[in-house]
Every structure is written in C-alpha cells, then in structure tokens.
N, C-alpha and C positions, 0 to 999 in steps of 0.2 A: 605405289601411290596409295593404292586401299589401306596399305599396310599403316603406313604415316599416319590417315586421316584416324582411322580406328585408334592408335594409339596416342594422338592430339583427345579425340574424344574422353579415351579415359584419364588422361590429367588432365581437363576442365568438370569433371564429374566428382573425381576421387575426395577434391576436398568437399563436397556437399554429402557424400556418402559419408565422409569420418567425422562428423560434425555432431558432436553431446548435443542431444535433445536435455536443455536444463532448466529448470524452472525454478525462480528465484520467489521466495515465499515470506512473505511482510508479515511480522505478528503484532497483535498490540493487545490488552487486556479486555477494554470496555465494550466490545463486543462476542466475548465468547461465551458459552451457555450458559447460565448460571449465577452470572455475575451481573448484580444487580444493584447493587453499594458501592460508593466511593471508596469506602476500606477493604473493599475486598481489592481492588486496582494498586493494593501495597504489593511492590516487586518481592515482598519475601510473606504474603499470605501461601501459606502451605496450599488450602484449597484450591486458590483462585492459580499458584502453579501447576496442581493436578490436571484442574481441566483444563487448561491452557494446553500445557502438555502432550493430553491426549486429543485434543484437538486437532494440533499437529500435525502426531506421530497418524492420526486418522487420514492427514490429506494426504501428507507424505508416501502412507500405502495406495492411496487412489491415483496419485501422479505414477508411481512405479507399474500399477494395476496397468494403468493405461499406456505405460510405452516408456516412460521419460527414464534417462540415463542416469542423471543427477538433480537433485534436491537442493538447493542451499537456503537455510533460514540466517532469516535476519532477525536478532530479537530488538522489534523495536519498540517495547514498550519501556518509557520512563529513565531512559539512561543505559537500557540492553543490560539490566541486573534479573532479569526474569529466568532464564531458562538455563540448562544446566546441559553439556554433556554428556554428564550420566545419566538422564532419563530422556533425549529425546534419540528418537528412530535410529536405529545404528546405520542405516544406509542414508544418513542425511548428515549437511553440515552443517555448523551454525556461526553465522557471523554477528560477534559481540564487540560494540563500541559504538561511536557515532558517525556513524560516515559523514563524506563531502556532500556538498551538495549535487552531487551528479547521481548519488546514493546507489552507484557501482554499475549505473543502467552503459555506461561505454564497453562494460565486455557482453553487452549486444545477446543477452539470456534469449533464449528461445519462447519465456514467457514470462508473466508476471501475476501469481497471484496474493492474495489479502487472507488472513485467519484470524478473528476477534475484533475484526474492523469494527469502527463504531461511524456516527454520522457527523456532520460540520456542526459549527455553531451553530444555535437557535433554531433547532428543529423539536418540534413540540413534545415529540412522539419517540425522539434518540434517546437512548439510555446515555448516561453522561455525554450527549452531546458537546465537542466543541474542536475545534481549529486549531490543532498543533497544541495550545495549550491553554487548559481551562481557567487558569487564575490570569495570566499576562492577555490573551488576546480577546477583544470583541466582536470582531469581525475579521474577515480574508475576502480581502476582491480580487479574482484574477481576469483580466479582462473587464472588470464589471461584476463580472460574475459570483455573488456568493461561493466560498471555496473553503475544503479541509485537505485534511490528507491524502481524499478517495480523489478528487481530479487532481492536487497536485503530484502525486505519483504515478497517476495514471497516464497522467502528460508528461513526466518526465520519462518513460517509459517510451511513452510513441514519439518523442524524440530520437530513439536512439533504434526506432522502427520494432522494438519490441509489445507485443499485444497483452494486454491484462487478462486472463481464462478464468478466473474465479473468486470469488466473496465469499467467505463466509462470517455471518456477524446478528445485529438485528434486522431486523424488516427495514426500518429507517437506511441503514446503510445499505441495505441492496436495493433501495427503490434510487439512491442516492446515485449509483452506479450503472443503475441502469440507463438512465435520464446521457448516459456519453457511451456507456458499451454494450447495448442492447443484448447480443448475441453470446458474452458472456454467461457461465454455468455460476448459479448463487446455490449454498445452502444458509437459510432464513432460521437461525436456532432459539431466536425470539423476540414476541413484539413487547414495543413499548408501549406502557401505558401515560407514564410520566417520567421524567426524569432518573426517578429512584425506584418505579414500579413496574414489570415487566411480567408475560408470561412463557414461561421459559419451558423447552423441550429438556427431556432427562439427559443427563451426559452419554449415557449407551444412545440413545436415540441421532441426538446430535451427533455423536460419532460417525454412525451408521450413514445420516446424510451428509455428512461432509467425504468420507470414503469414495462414496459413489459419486455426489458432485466432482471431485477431485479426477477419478477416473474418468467422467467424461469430458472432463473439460480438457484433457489431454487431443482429443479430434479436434477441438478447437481452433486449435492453435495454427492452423491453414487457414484457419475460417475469419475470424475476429478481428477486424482491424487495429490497428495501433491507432490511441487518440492521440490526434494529433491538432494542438493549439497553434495557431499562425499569428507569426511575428508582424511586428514587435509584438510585444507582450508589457502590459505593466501590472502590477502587484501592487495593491495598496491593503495597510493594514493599519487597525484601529483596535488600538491596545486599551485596558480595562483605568478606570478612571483612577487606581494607584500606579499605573505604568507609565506618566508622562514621561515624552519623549525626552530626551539627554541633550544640555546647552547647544552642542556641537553635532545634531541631528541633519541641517542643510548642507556639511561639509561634505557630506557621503554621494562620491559620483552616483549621478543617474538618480537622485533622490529630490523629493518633494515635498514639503512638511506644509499639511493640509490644517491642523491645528493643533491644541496640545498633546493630543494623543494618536494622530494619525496621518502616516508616511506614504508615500507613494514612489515604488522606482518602475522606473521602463529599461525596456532592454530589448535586444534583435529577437529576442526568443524565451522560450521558457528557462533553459539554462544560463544564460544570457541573466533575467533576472532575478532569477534564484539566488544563484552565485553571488549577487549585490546585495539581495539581502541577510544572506547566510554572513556576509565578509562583516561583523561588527566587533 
C-alpha cells in the first residue's frame, strides 16, 4: 500500500518537476535607451537596432542568471521587422510576425516580461506616447479605463494565469505599470521630458540595469500576481480625426458606433473582446 501511495505521489509531481520555467519577452522601440525621435523608431535605423538589441540580449542573460529555462522574444515593434537572428542572445528565440489575438499567452508561459515598452496615449511626460498606434488611434477605453499595450497585454496574460515580472522602458511606462502590478521588477532607462525630449541613462548603464532587474525578477514569478480584468469586458476606441469609421462599422458582432470615429465592443472577457476587435 506504501508502495502504491509513494508511487501515485510521484506521477502527480513529475509533471510540475519537468515543467520549462519560460519567460515570454515583448519588445518594442520607443522605450528603449536612447531613443528619443520618431526616426529613430524606423525598423531598419542601425542604431535604434543596436540598442534595442543589446537591451535584450541584456534581459535575456538576467532571466537565465536567474533560473529560467527558456527565453522567447517576440519582436513586436512595427510589423516584427526589427530584430535579427544573427544578433540576438544565442540562447533565446525569437518570434517574428503578427500574432493572434491571444498573442500566444494559451501556452500558459511561466512569465511575461516588456523591453523598450513605452506609455499609453496622452501622457504628458511618455516619450512617443500612444496606444497601439500613433497616427490611427486617439484613445483606448478598457473597461473605462484609459489603456495601451502595458494593460492590454498585461491582461491578456492574466487571463491565461500568467504574471508579467518585468518593464523595462521610461519612467512614464513603468509608473504606467505599476498603477496594476505593483510587485513587478522595473528597470527605468529614461525620463521624459516632452514627447521628443528625454534624459536618457548610457547604453552600458541601461544594460547593466535591465541585467540585474531581469535576474530578479525571475523570484518573482511565485510572487506577482497575474492581472486579471473581470468580465464582461468592453473596449472602446476612438480613432484620430482621418480614421473615420468604415459605412459598415455596426455590422460587426458585439459592436457599438458611438460617433464618427468611435467604436465600442463588449465581450465575456478580455479575449473575448479582443478577438472582436482584432476580427476586421
């Protein structure tokens, strides 16, 4: 009977023992050291790739420093034509193209961090502040809630019970994140002054602290809850005053057309209306 029960226990154990610690790493331009111009945020500025780059390959060894099995980067800035390859961390992977809108959070990563994160629309102090995207959108309500990239993928994330460990970007985007995952490790590589003006830490520097943020944020990953948005959920977005909406705007299940330029869908949950508004 001992015998049985001991060996019930280790296959209910076995699969929590063989299980990648993987942390799944969001990139985007307008938060990373350095970059401080709109033309620097061109997918094929040499520079603004350098430190992008090294950025990285900087967390990349702090996630490994700290325990984690695998690395997967996402490069999401601008169409995923930023990163190469040949130059990022040989023990990492990198996923290029555009995802679903589930943005691959169903195989259930052990974490989720941000590297060059920038801040939502209309924050004074964000270096190119804006919301998915700076020319088409004016605003992002989720729930109400003023919203960019940092809550929507934060919350798609704790949908799927995974927790977000780490920011790195300007001061705007890690105050932004703070404000839903407290407990989260930031490294701050610059503040904003204005939109176009920043002051900015050296790329060795910034390295250095994203390294070390990166390695502790690996304990985290016990600690930090998953944000989790409660359903329903509605989304409403108010596109820029050349974006009016399309004749056949109310046709679109679970949709609302508030006026010429602003939509609203509801849905059971975040994915829920995600997915409704990704479907155009």
């Amino acid at each position: 009977m001992i015998a049985r029960f001991l060996l019930l226990i280790g296959t209910l154990t076995l699969p929590l023992a063989a299980q990648k610690m993987t942390v799944f790493l969001i990139t985007d331009a307008e938060g990373v050291g350095g970059v401080c111009r709109q033309d620097q945020t061109d997918p094929k500025d040499a520079e603004m790739r350098q430190l992008l780059t090294g950025e990285i390959n900087a967390a990349v060894e702090g996630f490994f420093a700290g325990g984690a099995d695998e690395v997967i980067v996402w490069d999401g800035h601008d169409g995923s034509q930023t990163l190469s390859t040949l130059t990022i961390h040989p023990r990492a992977k990198l996923v290029m193209g555009g995802l679903g809108p589930s943005m691959l959070m169903e195989r259930r990563f052990s974490a989720v961090a941000y590297v060059g994160q920038h801040s939502k629309a209309n924050i004074r102090a964000g270096i190119m502040a804006h919301s998915y995207s700076s020319l088409g959108i004016q605003n992002m309500l989720l729930n109400g809630k003023p919203v960019g990239e940092i809550d929507v993928i934060a919350a798609m994330a704790g949908h799927f019970g995974t927790p977000v460990i780490l920011l790195t970007g300007d001061k705007a985007a890690a105050d932004e994140l703070k404000e839903i995952v407290p407990d989260a490790e930031y490294a701050v590589v610059k503040e904003g002054l204005a939109r176009y003006v920043c002051i900015s830490e050296s790329a060795d520097t910034a390295r250095k602290m994203i390294r070390e943020a990166a390695q502790r944020s690996i304990a985290r990953i016990k600690t930090v809850k998953p944000y989790k948005v409660p359903g329903p959920v509605t989304l409403q977005i108010e596109y820029t005053t050349r974006n009016s909406l399309p004749i056949n705007a109310e046709s679109r299940h679970g949709a609302e057309v508030l006026d010429d330029r602003t939509i609203r869908f509801r849905g059971k949950d975040i994915l829920d209306v995600w997915t409704t508004y990704r479907s155009r």
